[in-house]
N, C-alpha and C positions, 0 to 999 in steps of 0.2 A: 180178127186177123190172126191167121196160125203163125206159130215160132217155129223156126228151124229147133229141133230136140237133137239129134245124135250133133253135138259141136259142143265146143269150151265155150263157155263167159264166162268173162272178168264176176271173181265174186268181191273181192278186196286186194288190197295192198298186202303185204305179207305182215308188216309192223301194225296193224289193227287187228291180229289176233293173236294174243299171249296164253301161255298157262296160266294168268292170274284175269283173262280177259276175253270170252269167246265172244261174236256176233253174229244178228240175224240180218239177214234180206229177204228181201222176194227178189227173184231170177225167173224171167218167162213165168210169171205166175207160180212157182215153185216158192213155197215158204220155207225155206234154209236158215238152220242152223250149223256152224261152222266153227270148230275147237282145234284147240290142238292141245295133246296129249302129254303125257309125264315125258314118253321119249325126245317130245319136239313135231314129232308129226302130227299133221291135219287130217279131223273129222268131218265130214259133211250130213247133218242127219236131215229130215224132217221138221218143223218146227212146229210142231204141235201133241201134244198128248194125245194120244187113243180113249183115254177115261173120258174126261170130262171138257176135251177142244180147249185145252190151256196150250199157253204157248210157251213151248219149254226155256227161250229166253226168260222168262219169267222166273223160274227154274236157279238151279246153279251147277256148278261143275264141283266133281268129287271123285280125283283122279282121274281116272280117263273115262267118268261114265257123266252122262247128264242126270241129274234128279228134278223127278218134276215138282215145281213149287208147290202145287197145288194140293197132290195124294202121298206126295213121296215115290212115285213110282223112279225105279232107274232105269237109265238104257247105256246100250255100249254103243261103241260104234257102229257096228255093224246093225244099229236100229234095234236088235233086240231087250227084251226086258230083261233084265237081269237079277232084278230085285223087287219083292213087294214090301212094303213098311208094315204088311202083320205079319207077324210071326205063324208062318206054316202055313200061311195063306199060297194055294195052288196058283202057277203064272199059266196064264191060258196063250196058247201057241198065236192067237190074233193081239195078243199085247207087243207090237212089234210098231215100229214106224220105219220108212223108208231112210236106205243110204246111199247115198250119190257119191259117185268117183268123184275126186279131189286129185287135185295137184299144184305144190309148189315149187314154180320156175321165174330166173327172172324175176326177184323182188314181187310175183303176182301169184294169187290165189285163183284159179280156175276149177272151176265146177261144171259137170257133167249134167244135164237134167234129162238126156235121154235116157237109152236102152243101156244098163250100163255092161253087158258084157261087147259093146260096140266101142265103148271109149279106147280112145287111139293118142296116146300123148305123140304120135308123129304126127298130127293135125295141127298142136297147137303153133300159132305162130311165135315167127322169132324176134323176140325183143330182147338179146343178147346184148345189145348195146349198153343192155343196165346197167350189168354189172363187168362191162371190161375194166382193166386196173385203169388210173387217174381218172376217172371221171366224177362229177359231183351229181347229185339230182335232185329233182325240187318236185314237187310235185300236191297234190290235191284229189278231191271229191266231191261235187256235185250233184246234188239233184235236181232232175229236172223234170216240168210237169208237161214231157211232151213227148210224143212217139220215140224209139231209140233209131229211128230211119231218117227222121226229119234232123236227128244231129249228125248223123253221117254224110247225110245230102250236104251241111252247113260244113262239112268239113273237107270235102270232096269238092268242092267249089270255093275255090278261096278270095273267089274276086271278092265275095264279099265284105274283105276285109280293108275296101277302100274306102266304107260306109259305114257300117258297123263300127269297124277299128278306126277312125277315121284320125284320132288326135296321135295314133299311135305307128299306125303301121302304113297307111297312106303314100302313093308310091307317086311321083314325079313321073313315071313311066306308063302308070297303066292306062294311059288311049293308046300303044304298043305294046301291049300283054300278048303274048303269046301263048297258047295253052295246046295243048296235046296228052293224049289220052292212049293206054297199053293195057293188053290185059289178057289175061293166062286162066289156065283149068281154075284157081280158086282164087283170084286178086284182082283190079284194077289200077292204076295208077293213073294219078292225075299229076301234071306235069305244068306249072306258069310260072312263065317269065318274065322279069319286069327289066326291061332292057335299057341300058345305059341311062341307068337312072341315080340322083342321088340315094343315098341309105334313105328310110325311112326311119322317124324317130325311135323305134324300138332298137336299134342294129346304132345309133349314134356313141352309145357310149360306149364300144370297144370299136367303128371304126370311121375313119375320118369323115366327117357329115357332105365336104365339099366334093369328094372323089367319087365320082361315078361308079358304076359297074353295075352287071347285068346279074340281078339277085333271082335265083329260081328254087322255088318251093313243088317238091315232089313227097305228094302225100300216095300214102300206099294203103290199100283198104284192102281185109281179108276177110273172110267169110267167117263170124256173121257179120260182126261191126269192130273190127280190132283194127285201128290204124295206126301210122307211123309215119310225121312227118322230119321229112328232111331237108333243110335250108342252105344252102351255097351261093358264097359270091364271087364274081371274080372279074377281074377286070374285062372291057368291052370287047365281045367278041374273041375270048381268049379262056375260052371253058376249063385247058389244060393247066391251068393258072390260077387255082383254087386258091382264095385267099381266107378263107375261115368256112366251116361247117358246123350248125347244129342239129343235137337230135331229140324227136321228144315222141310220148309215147301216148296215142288218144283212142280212147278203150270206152267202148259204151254197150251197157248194159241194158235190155231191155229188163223194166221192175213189172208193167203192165200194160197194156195197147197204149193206155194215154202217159206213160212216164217212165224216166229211163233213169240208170246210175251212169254217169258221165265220168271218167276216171283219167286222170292225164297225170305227165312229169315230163321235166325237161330233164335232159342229161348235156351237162359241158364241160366240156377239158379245159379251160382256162379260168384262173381264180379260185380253184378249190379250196381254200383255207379262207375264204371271203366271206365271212356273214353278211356285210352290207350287198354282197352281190344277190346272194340268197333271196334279202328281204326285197332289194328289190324284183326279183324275178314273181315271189309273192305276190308283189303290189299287182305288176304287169297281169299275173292270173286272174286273182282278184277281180282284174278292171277287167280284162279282156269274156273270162269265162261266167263269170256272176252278174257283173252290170250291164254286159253290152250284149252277149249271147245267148245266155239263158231269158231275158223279157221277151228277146224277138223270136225266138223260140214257143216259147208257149204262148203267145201270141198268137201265133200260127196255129197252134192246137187247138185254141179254143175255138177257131176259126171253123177248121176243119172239122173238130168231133170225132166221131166213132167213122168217118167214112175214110176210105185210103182217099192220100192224096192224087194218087194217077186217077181217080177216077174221077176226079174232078176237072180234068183235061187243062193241066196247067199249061202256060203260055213256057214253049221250049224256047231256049239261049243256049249258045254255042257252051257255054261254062256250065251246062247240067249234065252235058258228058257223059264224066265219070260216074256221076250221082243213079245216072237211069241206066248205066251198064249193071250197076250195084245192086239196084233193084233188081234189075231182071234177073240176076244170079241168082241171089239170095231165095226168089222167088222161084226160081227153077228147082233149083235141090227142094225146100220146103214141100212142091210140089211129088217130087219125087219121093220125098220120104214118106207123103202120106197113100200113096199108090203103093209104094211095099209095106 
């Protein structure tokens, strides 16, 4: 299954990579290594040695250059060699490894693994939210052992979260869910509502459990897998009457056909000096993203294997929408880019 290449993925969080701390992944089958320099700016190299297929994580950083563990070889950012460990010893012009555009925006590290005179920072999406003043954010890292499509599909369909989430988020409304679906040059939007319904237990402890009102969740999915949902309630039939809003930000990486880096955080304006809010918004991750998501998930994968899921003619529901809009985008540009 080919990756979209000329597009951003989420590499990390921006606080997982220090001058005292660089780190590796795999992005679309890309083995990246990822520093940042005496200045403060980010490097993206290559992660692996040209000598001997060491992996420069192995390696350490020394200034702004990587040295490999293994021969001492150095490299700059820019992938080239800079240094041999004999003295007078000639650098041959193939001692070089690949460098990939980088950018940090938004609390996120993003990486380029196409063509890199194509990288376009007006592509990347907006997750401005992050960092507006008063807000707090919580956030996390998962891996998961399963396609990075099959977690978008799971996130673009929220019904799921009457079953799944079922002790947590479980809605008194959803046999009148309403869903609706929009969608532009490079986005989708999935839009449910759970109408005149009590809160579900997640939304109890900031607002009153017995008061109604019509909770709608509008998750927004951008080309490849970068989404962003947002939660509003407001009393029955009274949209203009917004009684509380949050927002959070769910970022999936594909690592390889069968497993992805799943990357989220919540952002909220109330309680910011709350540690117990904090932990518990942890807990809620914890439960919701590791124990109840990620098994059904790669569940699914093992299921599946190496075959795409559409081709196994799954049984459509009105709530896979968005999910096969996504696809199909996804799958057009991919297309596209391998024709030019």
């Amino acid at each position: 299954m080919p990756y979209l290449k000329n597009t951003w993925y989420m590499f990390g969080h921006s606080h997982e990579v220090t001058t005292e701390a660089f780190r590796n992944r795999t992005i679309a089958d890309e083995t990246l290594l990822v520093y940042r320099k005496t200045d403060n700016t980010l490097a993206a190299i290559h992660d692996l040695c040209p000598h001997r297929f060491v992996p420069l994580h192995k390696g350490r950083q020394i200034g702004d250059i990587i040295q490999c563990g293994y021969h001492g070889l150095e490299f700059g950012a820019d992938g080239r060699c800079v240094k041999s460990p004999v003295a007078g010893s000639p650098i041959s012009k193939s001692a070089c490894v690949r460098s990939y555009p980088v950018v940090e925006r938004d609390t996120i590290i993003w990486v380029w693994v196409g063509e890199p005179e194509k990288a376009d920072e007006n592509l990347l999406p907006d997750y401005s939210f992050l960092t507006e003043p008063n807000r707090r954010n919580v956030g996390g890292y998962l891996h998961t052992k399963a396609n990075y499509q099959l977690s978008a599909d799971n996130l673009l369909d929220l019904t799921h979260v009457q079953f799944v989430h079922e002790s947590l988020q479980a809605s008194e409304a959803f046999e009148r869910a309403e869903i609706r679906v929009e969608q532009d040059e490079d986005s989708v939007t999935s839009y449910l509502t759970f109408p005149n319904g009590r809160p579900s237990v997640v939304f109890q402890n900031f607002l009153d459990p017995e008061v109604p009102l019509d909770l709608v969740f509008e998750m927004r999915w951008n080309l490849p897998s970068c989404l962003r949902l947002k939660v509003t309630g407001n009393p029955p039939g009274e949209p203009e009457n917004q009684q509380f809003e949050t927002m959070s930000a769910h970022i999936v990486s594909p690592e390889t056909e069968q497993t992805s880096h799943y990357f989220y955080i919540n952002s909220r304006t109330t309680e910011l000096d709350n540690p117990e809010k904090d932990e518990a918004l942890r807990a809620w991750q914890e439960q919701g993203f590791i124990q109840e998501d990620k098994p059904m998930l790669e569940a699914q994968q093992r299921y599946i294997g190496d075959r795409d899921l559409m081709s196994l003619n799954p049984l459509g529901l009105k709530a896979d929408a968005a999910a096969v809009r996504a696809r199909r985008m996804l799958a057009e540009r991919i297309a596209e880019e391998g024709q030019g």
